[in-house]
C-alpha positions in Angstrom: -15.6 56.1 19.2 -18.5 59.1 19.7 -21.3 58.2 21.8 -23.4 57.8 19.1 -21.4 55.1 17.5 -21.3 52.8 20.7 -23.5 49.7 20.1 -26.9 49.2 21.7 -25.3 46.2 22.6 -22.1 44.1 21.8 -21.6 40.4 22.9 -18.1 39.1 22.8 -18.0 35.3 23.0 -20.2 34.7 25.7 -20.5 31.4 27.4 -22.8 30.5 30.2 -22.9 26.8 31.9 -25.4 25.0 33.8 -23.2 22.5 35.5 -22.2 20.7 32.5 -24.7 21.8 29.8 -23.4 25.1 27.6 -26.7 26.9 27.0 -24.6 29.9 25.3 -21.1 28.9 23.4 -18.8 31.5 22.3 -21.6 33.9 21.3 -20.9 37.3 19.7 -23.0 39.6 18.1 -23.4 43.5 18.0 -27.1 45.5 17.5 -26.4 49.4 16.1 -28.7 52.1 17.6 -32.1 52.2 16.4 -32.1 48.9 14.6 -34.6 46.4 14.9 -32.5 43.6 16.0 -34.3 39.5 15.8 -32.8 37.4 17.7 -34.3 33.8 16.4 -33.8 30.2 17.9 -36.0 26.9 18.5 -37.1 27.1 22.1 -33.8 26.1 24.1 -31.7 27.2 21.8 -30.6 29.8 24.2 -32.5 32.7 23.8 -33.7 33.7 27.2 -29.9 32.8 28.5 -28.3 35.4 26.4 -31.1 37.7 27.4 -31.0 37.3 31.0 -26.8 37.5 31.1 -27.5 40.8 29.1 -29.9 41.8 32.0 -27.5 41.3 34.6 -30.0 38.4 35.9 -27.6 35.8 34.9 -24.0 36.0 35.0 -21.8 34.9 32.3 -19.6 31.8 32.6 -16.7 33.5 30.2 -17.3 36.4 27.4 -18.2 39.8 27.7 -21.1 41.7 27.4 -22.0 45.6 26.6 -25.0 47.7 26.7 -24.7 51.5 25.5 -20.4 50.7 26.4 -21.4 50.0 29.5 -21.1 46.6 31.8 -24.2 45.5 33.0 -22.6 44.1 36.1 -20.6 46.9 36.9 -23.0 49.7 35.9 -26.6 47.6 36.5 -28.4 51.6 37.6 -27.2 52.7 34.3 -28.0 50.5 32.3 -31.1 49.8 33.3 -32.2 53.1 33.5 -31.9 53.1 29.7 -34.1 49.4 28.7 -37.7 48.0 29.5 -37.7 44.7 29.4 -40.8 42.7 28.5 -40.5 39.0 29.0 -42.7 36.0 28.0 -44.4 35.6 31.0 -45.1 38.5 33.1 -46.6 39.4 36.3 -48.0 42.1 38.2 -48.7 42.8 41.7 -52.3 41.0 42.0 -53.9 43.5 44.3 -53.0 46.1 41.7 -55.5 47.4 39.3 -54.2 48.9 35.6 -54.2 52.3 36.8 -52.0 51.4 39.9 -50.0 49.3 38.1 -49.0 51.9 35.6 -48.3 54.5 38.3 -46.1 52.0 39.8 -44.0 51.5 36.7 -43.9 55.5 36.2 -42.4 56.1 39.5 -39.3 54.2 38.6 -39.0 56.6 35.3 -37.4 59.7 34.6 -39.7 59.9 31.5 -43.1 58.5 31.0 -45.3 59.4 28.2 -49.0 59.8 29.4 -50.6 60.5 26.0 -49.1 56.7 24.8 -50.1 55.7 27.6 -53.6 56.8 27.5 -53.8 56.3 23.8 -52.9 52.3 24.0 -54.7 51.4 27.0 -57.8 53.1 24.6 -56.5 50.7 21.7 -55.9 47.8 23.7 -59.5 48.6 25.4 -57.9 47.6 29.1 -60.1 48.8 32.2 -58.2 50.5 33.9 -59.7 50.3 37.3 -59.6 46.1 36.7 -57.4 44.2 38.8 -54.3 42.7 37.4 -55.0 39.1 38.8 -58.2 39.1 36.7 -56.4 39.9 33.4 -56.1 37.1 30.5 -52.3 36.4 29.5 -52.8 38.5 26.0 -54.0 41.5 28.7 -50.9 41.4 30.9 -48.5 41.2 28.3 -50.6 44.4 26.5 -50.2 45.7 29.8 -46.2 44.9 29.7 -45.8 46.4 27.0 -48.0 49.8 27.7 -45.6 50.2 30.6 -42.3 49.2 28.3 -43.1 51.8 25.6 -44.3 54.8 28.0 -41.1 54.5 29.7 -39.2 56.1 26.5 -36.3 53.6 27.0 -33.6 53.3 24.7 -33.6 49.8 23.8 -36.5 47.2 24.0 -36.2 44.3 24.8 -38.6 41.9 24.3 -38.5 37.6 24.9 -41.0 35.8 23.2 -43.7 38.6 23.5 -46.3 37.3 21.3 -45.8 33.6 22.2 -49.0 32.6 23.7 -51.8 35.5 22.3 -54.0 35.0 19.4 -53.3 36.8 15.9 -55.7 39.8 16.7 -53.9 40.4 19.8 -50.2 39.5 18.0 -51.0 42.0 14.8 -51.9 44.8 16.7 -48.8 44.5 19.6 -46.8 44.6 16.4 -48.3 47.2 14.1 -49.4 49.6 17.5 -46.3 49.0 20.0 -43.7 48.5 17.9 -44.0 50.8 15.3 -45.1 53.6 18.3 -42.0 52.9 20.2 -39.6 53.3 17.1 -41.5 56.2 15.1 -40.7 58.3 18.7 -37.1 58.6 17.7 -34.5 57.4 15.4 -32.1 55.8 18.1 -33.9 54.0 19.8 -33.4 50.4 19.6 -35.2 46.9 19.6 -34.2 43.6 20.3 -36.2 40.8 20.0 -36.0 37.0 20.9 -38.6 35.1 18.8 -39.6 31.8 17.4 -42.9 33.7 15.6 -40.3 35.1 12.4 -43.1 35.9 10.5 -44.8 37.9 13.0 -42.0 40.5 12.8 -40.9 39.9 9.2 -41.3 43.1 7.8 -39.5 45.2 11.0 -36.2 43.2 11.5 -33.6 45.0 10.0 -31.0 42.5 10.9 -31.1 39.4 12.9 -28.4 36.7 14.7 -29.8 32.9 14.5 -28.6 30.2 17.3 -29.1 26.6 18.0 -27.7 24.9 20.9 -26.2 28.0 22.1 -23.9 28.8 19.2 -24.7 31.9 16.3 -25.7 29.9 12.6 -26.4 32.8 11.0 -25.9 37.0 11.4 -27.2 38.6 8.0 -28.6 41.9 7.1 -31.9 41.5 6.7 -32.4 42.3 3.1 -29.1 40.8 2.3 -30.7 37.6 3.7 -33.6 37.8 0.9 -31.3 38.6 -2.3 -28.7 35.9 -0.9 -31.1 33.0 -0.2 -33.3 32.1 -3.2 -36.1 29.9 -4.0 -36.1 28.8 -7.8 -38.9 26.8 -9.3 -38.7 24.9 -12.8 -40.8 22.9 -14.9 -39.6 20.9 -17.9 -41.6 19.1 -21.0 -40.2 15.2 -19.0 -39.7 14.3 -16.3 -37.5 16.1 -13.3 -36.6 13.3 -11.6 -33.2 13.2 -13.5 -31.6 16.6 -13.2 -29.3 17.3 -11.2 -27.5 20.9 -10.5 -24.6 21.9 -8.0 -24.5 24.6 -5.4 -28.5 24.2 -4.7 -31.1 21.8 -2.3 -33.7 20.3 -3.7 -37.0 21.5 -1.5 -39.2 19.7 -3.8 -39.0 17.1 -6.5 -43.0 16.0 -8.2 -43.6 15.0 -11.9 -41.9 17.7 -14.8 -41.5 20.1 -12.1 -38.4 21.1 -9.3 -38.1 23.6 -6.6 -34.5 24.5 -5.8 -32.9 26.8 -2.4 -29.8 28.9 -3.4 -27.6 30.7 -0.9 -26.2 33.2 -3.2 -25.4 31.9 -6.5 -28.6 32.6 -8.0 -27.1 33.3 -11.5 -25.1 30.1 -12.4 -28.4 28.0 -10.7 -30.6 29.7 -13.4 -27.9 29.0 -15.9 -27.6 25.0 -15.4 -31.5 24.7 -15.3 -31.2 26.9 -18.5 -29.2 24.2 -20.0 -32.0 21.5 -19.6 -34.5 23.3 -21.8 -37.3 24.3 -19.1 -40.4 25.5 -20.0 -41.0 28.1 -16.9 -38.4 29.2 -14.4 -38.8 31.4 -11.7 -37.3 33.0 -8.4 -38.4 33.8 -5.5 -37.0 35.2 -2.2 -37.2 33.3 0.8 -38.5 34.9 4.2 -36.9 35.1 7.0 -38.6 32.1 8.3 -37.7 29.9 5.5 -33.7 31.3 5.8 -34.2 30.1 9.8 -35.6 27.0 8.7 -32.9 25.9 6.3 -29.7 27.6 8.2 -30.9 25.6 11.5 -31.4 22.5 8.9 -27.8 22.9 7.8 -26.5 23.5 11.3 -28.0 20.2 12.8 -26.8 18.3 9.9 -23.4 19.2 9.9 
């Protein structure tokens, strides 16, 4: 395999305990170079676990885990000379100011782009002479992320990073830091553990769903939309009395019926067909509703 087919990262059945609870069972899942990876769960689901194993803050109970082919036990340096890591609650030295704190961050760095740097702390509108400990939450993770990004890492990782800030704030860490981050080069990488889909729904190029510590779903992103379907019907009676196979009724009200497909789109248009509707029409789901229903499906099997 040539270097620049090695993963970003590949997890191989990993398992980590906490006496007798199994926040991560038997998890696998692999993120190509220069993907936008989402990494979605309900809070607990085991998120942060799999993130802090793939850190080398946590160590695995059983499995293995790979960053750029490299063990992040074994080769911690390397590793993390190549990720910045933002997590959902950060904190800075309090006697720091911005400037300081930045500095700080830089001297760990073999790169560090000062025209990003002074470009988002413009955007953002941070004083930079301000101390940390009088920041607001959305300003430290701002600041979080201003020293992620100007770092030039190859893979971002980022846990919950908008949970907590209001939409302004979550719009433009989305639209400014992530799109600066990945428009610098083609290979680099993000991975991101969220609960917020829809924040991210139109970067994630392929995502891994959990719940209770075990992968539900790993889909292609745009696979995910042409697979999962919603179809909507009215008829001239009622609806109350049709039934189809292969779909879930979302919605059932009056003459009309909303139907969820996972793929057989086709035949499910073909059996309303045969009921004489006056209107049908698809639509595909986001990526919120597809983590809605696959967690749905997973509880209630």
């Amino acid at each position: 395999m040539s270097t620049a087919d090695v993963p970003a990262i590949d997890i191989r059945n990993l398992v980590r305990r906490y006496g007798r609870t199994e926040a991560v069972n038997g998890l696998s899942l692999t993120v190509a170079p220069g993907r936008c990876y989402g990494f979605f769960g309900r809070n607990g689901a085991g998120k942060t676990t799999t993130i802090k194993c793939l850190l080398n803050l946590l160590r695995p109970t059983g499995g293995q885990i790979s960053v750029f082919g490299m063990d992040p036990a074994r080769d911690d340096v390397a590793v993390k000379s190549r990720i910045a890591y933002v997590p959902d609650a950060v904190a800075f030295y309090p006697w720091m100011t911005v400037r300081q704190t930045l500095d700080y961050f830089a001297s760990f760095r073999a790169r560090w782009d000062a025209d990003t740097e002074r470009a988002l702390v413009s955007r953002f509108g941070l004083d930079a002479r301000q101390k940390t400990s009088h920041l607001s939450k959305g300003q430290r993770t701002q600041l979080a992320l201003i020293a992620a990004i100007c770092a030039e890492p190859d893979l971002l990782v980022l846990d919950e990073p908008t949970s907590g800030l209001d939409p302004i704030v979550r719009r433009e860490f989305i639209q400014t830091v992530i799109g600066a981050y990945q428009d610098g080069s083609s290979r680099r990488t993000v991975f991101v553990s969220t609960h917020l889909i829809a924040e991210f729904e139109g970067l994630i190029d392929e995502f891994t769903i959990i719940d209770q510590g075990r992968e539900v779903l790993t889909l292609d992103a745009d696979t995910a939309r042409e697979r999962y379907q919603k179809v909507y019907a009215r008829f001239a009676g009622d609806a109350q009395s049709i039934e189809v196979a292969g779909a879930r009724v979302l919605h059932r009200a009056g003459r009309e019926i909303e139907l969820m497909t996972n793929g057989d789109l086709a035949q499910l248009v073909e059996q309303l067909r045969a009921f004489s509707p006056e209107t049908v029409r698809t639509e595909a789901l986001t990526l919120e509703d597809i983590f809605v229903s696959a967690v749905r499906t997973a509880t209630a099997a």
